[in-house]
C-alpha positions as CSV (number, residue, x, y, z in Angstrom):
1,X,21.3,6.4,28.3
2,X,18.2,7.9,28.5
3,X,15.1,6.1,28.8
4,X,13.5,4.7,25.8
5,X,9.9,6.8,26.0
6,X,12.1,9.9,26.3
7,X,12.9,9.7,22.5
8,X,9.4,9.8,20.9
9,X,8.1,11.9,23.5
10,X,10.8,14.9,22.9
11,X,10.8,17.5,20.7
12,X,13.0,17.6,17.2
13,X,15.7,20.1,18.4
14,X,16.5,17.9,21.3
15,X,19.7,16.1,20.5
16,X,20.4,13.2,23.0
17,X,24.0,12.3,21.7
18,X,25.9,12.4,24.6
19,X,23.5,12.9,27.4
20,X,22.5,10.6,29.7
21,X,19.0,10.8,30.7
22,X,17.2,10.7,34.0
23,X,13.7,10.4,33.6
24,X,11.3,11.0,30.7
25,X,12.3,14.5,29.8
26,X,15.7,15.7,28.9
27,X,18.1,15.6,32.1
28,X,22.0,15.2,31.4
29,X,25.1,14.4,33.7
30,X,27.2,15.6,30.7
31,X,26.4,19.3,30.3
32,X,24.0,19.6,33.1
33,X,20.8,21.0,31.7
34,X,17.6,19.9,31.4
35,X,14.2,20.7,30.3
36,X,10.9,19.5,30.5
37,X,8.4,19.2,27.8
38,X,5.6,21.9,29.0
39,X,9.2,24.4,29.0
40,X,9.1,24.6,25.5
41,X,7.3,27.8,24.4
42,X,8.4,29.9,20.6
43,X,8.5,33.2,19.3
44,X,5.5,32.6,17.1
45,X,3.4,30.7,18.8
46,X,0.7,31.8,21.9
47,X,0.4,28.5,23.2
48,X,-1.0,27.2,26.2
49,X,-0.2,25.4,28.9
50,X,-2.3,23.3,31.1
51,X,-3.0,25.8,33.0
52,X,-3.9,28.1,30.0
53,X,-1.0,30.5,30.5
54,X,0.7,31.4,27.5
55,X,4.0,29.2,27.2
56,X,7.4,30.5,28.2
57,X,8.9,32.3,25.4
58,X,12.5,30.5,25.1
59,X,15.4,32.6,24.1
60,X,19.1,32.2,24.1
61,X,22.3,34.1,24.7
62,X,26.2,33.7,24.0
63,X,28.6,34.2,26.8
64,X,31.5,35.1,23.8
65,X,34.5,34.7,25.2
66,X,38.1,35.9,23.7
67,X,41.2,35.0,25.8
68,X,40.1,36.4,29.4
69,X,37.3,38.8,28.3
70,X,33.3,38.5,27.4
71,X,31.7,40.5,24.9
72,X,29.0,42.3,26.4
73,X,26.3,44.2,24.2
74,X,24.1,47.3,25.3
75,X,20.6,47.6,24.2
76,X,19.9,50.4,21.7
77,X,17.5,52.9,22.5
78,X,15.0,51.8,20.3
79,X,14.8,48.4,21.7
80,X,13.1,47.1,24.9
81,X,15.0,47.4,28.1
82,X,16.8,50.2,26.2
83,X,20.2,50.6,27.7
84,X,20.3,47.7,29.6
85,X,23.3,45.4,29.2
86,X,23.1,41.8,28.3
87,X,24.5,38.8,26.3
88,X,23.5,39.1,22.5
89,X,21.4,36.4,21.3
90,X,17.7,36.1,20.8
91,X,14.3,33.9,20.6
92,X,14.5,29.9,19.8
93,X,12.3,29.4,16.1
94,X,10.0,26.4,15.8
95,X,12.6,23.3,14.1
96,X,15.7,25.3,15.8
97,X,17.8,23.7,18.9
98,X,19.1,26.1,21.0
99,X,22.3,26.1,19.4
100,X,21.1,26.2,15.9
101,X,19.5,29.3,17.2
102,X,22.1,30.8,18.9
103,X,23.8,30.6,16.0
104,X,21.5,31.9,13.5
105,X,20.5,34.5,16.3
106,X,24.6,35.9,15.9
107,X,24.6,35.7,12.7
108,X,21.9,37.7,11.9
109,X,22.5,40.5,14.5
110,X,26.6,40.5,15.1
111,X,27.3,39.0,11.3
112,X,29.4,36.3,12.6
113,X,30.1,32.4,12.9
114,X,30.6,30.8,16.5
115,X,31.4,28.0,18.0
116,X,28.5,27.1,20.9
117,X,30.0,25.6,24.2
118,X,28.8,24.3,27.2
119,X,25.7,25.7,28.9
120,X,26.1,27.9,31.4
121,X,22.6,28.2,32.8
122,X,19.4,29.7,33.1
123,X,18.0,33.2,33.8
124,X,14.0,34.4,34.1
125,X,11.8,37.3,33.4
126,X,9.3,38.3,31.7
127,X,8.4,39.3,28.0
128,X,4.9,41.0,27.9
129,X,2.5,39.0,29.6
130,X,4.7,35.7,28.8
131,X,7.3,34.6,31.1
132,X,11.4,34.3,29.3
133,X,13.6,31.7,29.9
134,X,17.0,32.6,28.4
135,X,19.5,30.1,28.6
136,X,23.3,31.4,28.0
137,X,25.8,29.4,26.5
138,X,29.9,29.8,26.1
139,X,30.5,30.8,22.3
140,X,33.7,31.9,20.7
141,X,34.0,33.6,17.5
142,X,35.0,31.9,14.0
143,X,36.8,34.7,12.3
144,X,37.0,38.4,12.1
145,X,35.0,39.5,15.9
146,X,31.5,42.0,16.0
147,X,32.1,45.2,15.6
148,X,28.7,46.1,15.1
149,X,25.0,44.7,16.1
150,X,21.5,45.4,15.1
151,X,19.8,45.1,18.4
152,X,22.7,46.8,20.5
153,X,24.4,50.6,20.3
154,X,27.9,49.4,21.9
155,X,29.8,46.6,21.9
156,X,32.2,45.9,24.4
157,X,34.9,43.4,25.8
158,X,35.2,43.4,29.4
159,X,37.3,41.0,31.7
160,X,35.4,38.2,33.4
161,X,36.6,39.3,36.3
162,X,34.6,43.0,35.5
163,X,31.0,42.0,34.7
164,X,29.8,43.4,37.7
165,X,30.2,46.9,37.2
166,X,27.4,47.1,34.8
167,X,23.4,47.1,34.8
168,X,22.6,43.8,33.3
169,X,19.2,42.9,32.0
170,X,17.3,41.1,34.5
171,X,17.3,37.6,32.7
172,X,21.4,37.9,32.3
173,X,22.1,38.5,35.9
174,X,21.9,34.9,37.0
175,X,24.5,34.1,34.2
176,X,26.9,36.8,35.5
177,X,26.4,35.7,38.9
178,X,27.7,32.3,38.0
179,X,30.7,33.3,35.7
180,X,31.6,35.4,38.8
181,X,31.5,32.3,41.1
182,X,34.0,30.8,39.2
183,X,32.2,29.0,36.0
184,X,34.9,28.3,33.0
185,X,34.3,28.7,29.3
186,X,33.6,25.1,28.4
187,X,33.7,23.8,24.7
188,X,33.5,20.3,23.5
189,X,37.2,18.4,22.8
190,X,38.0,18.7,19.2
């Protein structure tokens, strides 16, 4: 259980059911992710840290699995890091959790419902003068699957086993790294 300060001190899309906490920020045995409270920076927002560097700018992505394959999305080329591949997903919204997001985020841009799974982990770069944290998560499709997105020009489903033959955005590299090394979609018992 986590400890008790860790609950007032933490922000509202922080859900502690099921985690067991280490220490005063989020840290959890269960799904093994964590974050700490100056790693919380929004779309909207220019905040400040201590340091006064702008926040990082938190964004998620869906690992959407089907079977044996991932859907993998390309960026379009009126988008940054045009033709780039990547996992579709996008920035975290003030009030959102990560999930909530991710599932608003694939809504909007894909025109589907998913299921969010386990976190995978996290990949780094940079978004303007801000650094980007994107955390990836296993999702599977509720229904019909994308055929179309309006931040990518192609959609495709590749084997898990074939995500290295592709140029991946830096941020999603890490992610394909580990589902190479052998990480399994992970989704919560029903």
């Amino acid at each position: 259980m986590p400890l008790a300060e860790a609950y007032g001190s933490s922000p509202e899309w922080v859900h502690w059911a099921g985690c067991v906490g280490l220490g005063p920020d989020r840290e959890c045995l269960g799904c093994e992710h964590s974050w700490w409270a100056a790693d919380v920076g929004f779309a909207e927002t220019d905040e400040d840290d201590e340091d006064g560097e702008a926040a990082p700018l938190r964004v998620v992505g869906a690992v959407i699995v089907d079977g044996d394959r991932v859907l993998t999305a390309r960026r379009a080329p009126d988008r940054s890091a045009a033709g780039l591949w990547e996992f579709p997903g996008g920035k975290i919204e003030p009030g959102e959790s990560p999930q909530q997001a991710l599932a608003r985020e694939l809504r909007e841009e894909l025109d589907v419902e998913i299921e969010v799974g386990w976190l995978i982990g996290r990949g780094e770069g940079e978004a303007g003068e801000r650094e980007l944290h994107l955390d990836c998560y296993w999702a599977r499709v509720r229904g019909a699957a994308p055929t179309t997105s309006t931040d990518h020009d192609l959609l495709e489903w590749v084997p898990l086993t074939d995500l290295s033959g592709r140029d991946w955005a830096g941020p999603d590299v890490p992610i394909v790294e580990t589902i190479l090394a052998g990480a399994a979609p992970r989704f919560r018992a029903l």
